[in-house]
Each structure stands twice: as C-alpha cells, then as structure tokens.
C-alpha positions as CSV (number, residue, x, y, z in Angstrom):
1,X,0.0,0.0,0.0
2,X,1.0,3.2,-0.7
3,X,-0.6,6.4,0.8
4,X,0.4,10.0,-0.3
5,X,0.0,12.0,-3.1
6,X,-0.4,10.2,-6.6
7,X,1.1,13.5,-8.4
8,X,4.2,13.3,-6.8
9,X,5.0,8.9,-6.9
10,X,7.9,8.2,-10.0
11,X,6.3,5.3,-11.4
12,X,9.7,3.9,-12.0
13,X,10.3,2.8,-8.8
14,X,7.0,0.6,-8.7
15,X,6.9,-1.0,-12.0
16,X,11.1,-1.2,-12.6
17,X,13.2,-4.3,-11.3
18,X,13.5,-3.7,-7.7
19,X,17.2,-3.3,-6.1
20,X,19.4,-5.8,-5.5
21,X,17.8,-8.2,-7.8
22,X,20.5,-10.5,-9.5
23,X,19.1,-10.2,-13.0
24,X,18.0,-6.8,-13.4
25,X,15.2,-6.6,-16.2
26,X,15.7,-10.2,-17.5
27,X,12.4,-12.4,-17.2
28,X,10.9,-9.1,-15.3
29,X,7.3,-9.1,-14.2
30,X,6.2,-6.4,-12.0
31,X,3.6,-7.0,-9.6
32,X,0.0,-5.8,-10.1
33,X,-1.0,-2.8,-9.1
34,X,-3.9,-1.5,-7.9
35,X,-5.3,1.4,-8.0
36,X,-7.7,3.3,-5.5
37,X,-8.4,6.5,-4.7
38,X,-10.9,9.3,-3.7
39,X,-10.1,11.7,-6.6
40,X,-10.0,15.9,-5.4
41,X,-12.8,17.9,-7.9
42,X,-9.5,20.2,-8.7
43,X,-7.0,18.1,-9.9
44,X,-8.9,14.6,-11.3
45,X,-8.1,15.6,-14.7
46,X,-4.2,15.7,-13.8
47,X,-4.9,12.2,-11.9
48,X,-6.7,10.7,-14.9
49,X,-4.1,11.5,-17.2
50,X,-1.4,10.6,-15.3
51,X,-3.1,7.2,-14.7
52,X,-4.0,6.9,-18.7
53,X,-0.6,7.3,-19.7
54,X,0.2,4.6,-17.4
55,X,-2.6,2.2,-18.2
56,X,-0.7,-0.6,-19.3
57,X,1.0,-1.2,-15.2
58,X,-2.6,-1.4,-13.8
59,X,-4.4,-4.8,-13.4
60,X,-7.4,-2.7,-11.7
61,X,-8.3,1.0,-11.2
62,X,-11.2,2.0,-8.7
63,X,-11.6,5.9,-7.9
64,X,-14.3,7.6,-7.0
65,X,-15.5,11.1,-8.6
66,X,-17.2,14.3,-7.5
67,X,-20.7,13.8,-9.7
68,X,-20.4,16.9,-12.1
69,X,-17.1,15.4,-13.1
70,X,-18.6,12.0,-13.5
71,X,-21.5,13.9,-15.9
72,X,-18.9,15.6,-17.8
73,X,-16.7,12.7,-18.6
74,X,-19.8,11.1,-19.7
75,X,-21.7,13.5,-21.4
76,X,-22.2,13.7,-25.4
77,X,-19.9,16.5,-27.1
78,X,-22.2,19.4,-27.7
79,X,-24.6,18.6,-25.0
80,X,-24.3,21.3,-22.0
81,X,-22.7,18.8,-19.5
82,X,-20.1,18.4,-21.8
C-alpha cells in the first residue's frame, strides 16, 4: 500500500526491477498494481491523465468522482454537460 500523493510517486520505482535483484530486467514481471483513490474535484483531470498514460501497469483502477465530473466525462460532445 501506498498512501500520499499520486502526483508526486515516480512510477519507475514501482513498475522497474527492484534493487538488488540479481538479474536486473531479464524475465521481469512487475507485480500488479492496484489502483484506489478518492479523486479531489480540482485536480482529477491531472490524476486521470497521469493514470492513462500509465494504463498498461494497472491490473485494476477503482476511484471515486465528485458527480459533475462524473457527468462531464460522460456527457455527449455538444450537450451542455459536456
């Protein structure tokens, strides 16, 4: 488990070869990661983004979102929501 601040974790350090391994990146397979969260209405599209770019570490993501941010992600382009 890691707690803190999602912004500020170098993803390096949880999906590289960890230290002192005697066959750095040979036959490497990071653990799965989970992700959950409680996302803040100001910066879920930073968080969301972040997480995107990173989709291919994740075996699960669970967050939970403010409604209006929920609507907008989900709302029709050129609807008012949107």
């Amino acid at each position: 488990i890691i707690q803190g601040d999602i912004l500020a974790i170098d993803f390096s350090t949880l999906f590289g070869p960890k230290p002192g391994s005697t066959r750095p990146g040979i036959d490497f397979k990071p653990e799965p990661v989970r992700v959950v969260g409680n996302l803040p209405y100001y910066i879920t599209s930073d968080i969301l983004l972040r997480l995107f770019a990173h989709r291919q570490y994740f075996e699960t993501i669970v967050i939970m979102l403010q409604r209006e941010v929920a609507e907008r992600i989900a709302a029709a382009p050129g609807t008012s929501d949107y």
